[in-house]
C-alpha positions as CSV (number, residue, x, y, z in Angstrom):
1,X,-16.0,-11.6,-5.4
2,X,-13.3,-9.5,-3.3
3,X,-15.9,-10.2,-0.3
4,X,-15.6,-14.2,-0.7
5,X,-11.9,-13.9,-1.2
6,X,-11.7,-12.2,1.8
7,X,-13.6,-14.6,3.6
8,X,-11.8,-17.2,2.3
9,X,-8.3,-15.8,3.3
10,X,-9.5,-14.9,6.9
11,X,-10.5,-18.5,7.4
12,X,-7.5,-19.9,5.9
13,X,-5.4,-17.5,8.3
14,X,-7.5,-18.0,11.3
15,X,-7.1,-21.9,10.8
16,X,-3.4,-21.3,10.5
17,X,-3.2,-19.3,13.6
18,X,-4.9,-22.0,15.3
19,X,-2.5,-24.9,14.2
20,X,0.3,-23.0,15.3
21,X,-1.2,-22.1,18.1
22,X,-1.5,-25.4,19.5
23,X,1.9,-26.8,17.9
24,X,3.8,-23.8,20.0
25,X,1.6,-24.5,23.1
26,X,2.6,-28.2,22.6
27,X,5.9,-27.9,22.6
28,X,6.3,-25.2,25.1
29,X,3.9,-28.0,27.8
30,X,5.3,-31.1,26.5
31,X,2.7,-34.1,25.6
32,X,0.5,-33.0,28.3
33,X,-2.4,-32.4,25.9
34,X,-4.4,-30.9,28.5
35,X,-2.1,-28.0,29.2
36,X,-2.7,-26.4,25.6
37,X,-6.0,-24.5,26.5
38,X,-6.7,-21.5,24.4
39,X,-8.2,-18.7,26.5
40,X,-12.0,-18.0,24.9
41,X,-11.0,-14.4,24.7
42,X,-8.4,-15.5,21.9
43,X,-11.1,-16.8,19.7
44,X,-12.3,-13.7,18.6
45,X,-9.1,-11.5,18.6
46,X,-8.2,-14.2,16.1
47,X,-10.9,-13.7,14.0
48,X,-10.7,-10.0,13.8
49,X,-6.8,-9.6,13.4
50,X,-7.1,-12.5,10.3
51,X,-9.6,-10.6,8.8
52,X,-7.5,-7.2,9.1
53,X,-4.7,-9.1,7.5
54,X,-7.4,-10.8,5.0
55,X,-8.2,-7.3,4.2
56,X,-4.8,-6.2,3.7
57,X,-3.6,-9.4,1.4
58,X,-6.7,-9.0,-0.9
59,X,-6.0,-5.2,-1.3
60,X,-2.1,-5.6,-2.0
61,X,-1.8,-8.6,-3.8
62,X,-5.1,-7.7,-5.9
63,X,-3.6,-7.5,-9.7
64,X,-0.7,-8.8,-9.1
65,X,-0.2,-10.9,-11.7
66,X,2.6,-11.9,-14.9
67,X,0.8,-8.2,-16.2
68,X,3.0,-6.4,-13.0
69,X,6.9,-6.2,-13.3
70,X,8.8,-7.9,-11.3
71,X,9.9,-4.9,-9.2
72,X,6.3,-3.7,-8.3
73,X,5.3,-7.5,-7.4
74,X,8.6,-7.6,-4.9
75,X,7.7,-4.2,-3.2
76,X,3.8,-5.5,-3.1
77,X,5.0,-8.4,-1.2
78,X,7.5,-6.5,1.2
79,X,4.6,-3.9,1.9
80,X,2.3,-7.2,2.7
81,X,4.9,-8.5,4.9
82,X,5.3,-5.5,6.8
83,X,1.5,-4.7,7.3
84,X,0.9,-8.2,7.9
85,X,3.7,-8.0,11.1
86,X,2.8,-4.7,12.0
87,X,-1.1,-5.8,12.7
88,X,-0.1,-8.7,14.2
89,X,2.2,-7.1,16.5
90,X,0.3,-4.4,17.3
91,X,-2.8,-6.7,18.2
92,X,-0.7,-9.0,20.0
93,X,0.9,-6.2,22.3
94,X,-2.8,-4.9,23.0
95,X,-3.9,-9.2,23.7
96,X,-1.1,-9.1,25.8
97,X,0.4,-12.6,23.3
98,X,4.0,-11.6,24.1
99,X,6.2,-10.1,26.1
100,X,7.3,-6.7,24.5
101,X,11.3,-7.0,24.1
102,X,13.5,-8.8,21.5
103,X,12.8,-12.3,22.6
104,X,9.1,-11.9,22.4
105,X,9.4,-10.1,19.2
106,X,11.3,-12.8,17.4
107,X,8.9,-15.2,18.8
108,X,6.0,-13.5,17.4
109,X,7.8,-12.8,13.7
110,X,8.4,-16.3,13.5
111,X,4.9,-17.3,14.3
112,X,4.0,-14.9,11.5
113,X,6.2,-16.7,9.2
114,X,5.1,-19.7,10.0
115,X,1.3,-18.4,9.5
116,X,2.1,-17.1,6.4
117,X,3.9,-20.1,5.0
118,X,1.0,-21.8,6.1
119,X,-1.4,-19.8,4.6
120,X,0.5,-19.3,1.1
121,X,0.3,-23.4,1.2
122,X,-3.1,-23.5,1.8
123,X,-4.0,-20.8,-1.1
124,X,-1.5,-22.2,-3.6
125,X,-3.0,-25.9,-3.4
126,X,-6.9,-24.3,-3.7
127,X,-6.1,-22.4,-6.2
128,X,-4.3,-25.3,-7.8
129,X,-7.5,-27.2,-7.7
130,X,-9.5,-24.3,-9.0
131,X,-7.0,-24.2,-11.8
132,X,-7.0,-27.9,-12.7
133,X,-10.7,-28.4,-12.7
134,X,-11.4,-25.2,-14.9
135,X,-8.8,-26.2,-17.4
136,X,-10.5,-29.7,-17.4
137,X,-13.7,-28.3,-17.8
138,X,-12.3,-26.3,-20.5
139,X,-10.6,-29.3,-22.3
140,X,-14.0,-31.4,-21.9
141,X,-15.8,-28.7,-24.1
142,X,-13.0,-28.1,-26.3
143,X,-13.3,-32.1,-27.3
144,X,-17.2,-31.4,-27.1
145,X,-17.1,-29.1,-30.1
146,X,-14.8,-30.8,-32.0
């Protein structure tokens, strides 16, 4: 199960990367379309650094739930937000995807936020769905035995 949720939350990242990605590189070319190439070498870094951070979401957000008080679920999310900016930025720097300094920093935070805004969409609408067809399922039965 924690294997599939990982797998799940790396693609959902990855596919967020890749949408801002291509927004940034949009609006930093203008509508010339054809000036938004993403180097081939990207492609995998991608994959890898969402699954570190897919890695890292599943292990500190696993159990956190209504059972954990409000105080641990607040310093769960500031620790995820901190690991998920530190692997980023430390990949990036290595991938050479900004230029080291305050500028490229903020840049590359933003993009974070962004990915992770993204991302918490993304999961919070599937696991809507989930959500909504269980209880249905549940309700369906319910009427069944009565």
């Amino acid at each position: 199960m924690m294997v599939k949720k990982i797998l799940n939350v790396t693609s959902v990242i990855s596919a967020a990367v890749m949408v801002i990605y291509f927004v940034t590189r949009l609006i930093y070319s203008g509508s010339d379309i054809s000036r938004t190439q993403m180097p081939v070498t990207d492609l995998p870094a991608i994959l890898v650094i969402s699954f570190i951070c897919a890695v890292g979401t599943v292990l500190i957000q696993d159990g956190n739930d209504e059972t954990v008080s409000r105080r641990e679920s607040l310093l769960r999310y500031i620790i995820h937000i901190i690991f998920l900016i530190a692997v980023v930025l430390i990949g990036g720097y290595f991938l050479g995807w900004y230029t080291p300094g305050i500028g490229g920093i903020l840049i590359m935070v933003i993009s974070i936020a962004l990915v992770y805004a993204f991302t918490f969409f993304m999961i919070y609408c599937n696991s809507k769905k989930t959500a909504d067809e269980v209880n249905k399922k549940i309700k369906e039965r319910t009427e069944k035995n009565d």
